[in-house]
N, C-alpha and C positions, 0 to 999 in steps of 0.2 A: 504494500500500500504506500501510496505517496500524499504526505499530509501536508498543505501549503496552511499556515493561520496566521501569517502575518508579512510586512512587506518583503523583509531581507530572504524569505522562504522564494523568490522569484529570482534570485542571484543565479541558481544553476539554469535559470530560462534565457540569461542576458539581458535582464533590467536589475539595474545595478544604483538603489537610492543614493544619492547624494546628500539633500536640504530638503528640511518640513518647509513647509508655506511659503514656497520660494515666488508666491506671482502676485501680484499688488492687491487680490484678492482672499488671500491669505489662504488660499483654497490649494492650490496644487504642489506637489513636490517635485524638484528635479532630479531627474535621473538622467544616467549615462547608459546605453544601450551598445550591447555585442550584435553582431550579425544575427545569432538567436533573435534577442531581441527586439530587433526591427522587423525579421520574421514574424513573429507574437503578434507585435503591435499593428502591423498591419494586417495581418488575417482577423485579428478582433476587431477593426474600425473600418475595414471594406477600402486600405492606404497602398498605397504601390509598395512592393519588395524592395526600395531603394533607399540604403541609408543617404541618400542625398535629398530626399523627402525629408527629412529631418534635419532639425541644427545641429550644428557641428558637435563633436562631443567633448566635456570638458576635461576629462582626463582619459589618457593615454591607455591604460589595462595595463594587460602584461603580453608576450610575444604569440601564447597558446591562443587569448581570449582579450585581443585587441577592442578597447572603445569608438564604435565606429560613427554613433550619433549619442545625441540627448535628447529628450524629452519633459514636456513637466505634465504631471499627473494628478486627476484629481481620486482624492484616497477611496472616491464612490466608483472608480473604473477597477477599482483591486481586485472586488468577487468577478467582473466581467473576465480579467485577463488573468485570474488565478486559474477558474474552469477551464478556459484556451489552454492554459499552460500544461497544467493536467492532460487532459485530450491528447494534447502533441506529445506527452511522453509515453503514452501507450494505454493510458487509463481506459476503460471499457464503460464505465461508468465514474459519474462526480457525487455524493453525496455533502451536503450543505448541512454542516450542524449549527449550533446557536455559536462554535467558537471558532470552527473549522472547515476545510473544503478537504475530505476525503479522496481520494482517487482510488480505484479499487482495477486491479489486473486480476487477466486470466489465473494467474498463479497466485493467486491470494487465497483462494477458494478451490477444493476436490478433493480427492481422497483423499491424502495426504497432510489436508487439513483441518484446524480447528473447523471451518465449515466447508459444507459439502457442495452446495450451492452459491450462487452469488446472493441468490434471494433471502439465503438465512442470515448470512452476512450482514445483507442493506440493512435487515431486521435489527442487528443484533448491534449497531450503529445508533438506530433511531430508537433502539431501548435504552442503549447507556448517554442519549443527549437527551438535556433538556430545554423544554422549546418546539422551536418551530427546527423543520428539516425535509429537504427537500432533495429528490436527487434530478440527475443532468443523466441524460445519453446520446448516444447518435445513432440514428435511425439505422439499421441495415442495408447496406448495399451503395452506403455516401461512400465515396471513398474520402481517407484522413485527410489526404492533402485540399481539401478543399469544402472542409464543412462548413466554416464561419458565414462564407460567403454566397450560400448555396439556398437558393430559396428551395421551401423540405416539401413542398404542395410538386410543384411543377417541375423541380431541379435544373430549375434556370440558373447561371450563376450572373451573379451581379456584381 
């Protein structure tokens, strides 16, 4: 299972926070973005694959996981591009608790393990949360590379 429950949990995605309230609105944070990253970020906002869509980045990275843009973000986009984030690493489903965004693979669940099913699982998630909880999928037969943008009626991409 892959649990994202807060901002610095998007670091292995390539958004990489810098500063709280960095925009005159006190509302969005900056972040410096890796190639991942502007990947994400554009398949969750419907934005071209191009870090040059984006402002320049403000720090350099390192040589494996160079900063190639930035961004500034508002902290209400976090459960939007947490779920994307999940999805893209292979998650099958996203489960939404009151503190946490679950991601749950094939191998979390079968013989093998505590559950047998995915379905006892989801269960056994939305027994130990309190609250509200909701889970995420992707429909059969989308392919990954192109869910965000995919309208799910018609499979038109937009």
């Amino acid at each position: 299972m892959h649990t994202i429950s807060k901002l610095i949990d998007l670091q292995h995605d390539g958004i990489l926070w810098l500063t709280g309230e960095s925009c005159s609105y006190g509302d969005r944070i900056l972040c410096d973005l890796t190639r991942g990253g502007v990947s994400l970020l554009a398949e969750c906002f419907g934005l071209r694959d191009d870090p040059e869509s984006f402002q320049s980045a403000w720090n350099t990275g390192t040589a494996a996981k160079p900063h190639v843009a930035s961004a500034m973000l508002s902290c209400r986009h976090f459960q939007q591009v947490a779920i994307a984030a999940l999805f893209r690493r292979g998650c099958e489903v996203v489960v939404e608790t009151a503190n946490e965004l679950v991601g749950i693979e094939k191998t979390d669940y079968g013989e093998s393990r505590s559950y047998q099913t995915r379905y006892e699982l989801i269960e056994a998630l939305k027994s130990a949360s309190t609250g509200f909880v909701r889970t995420y999928t992707i429909p059969s037969g989308i392919p990954r590379d192109r869910t965000r943008n995919l309208h799910a009626i018609s499979g038109r991409s937009v």
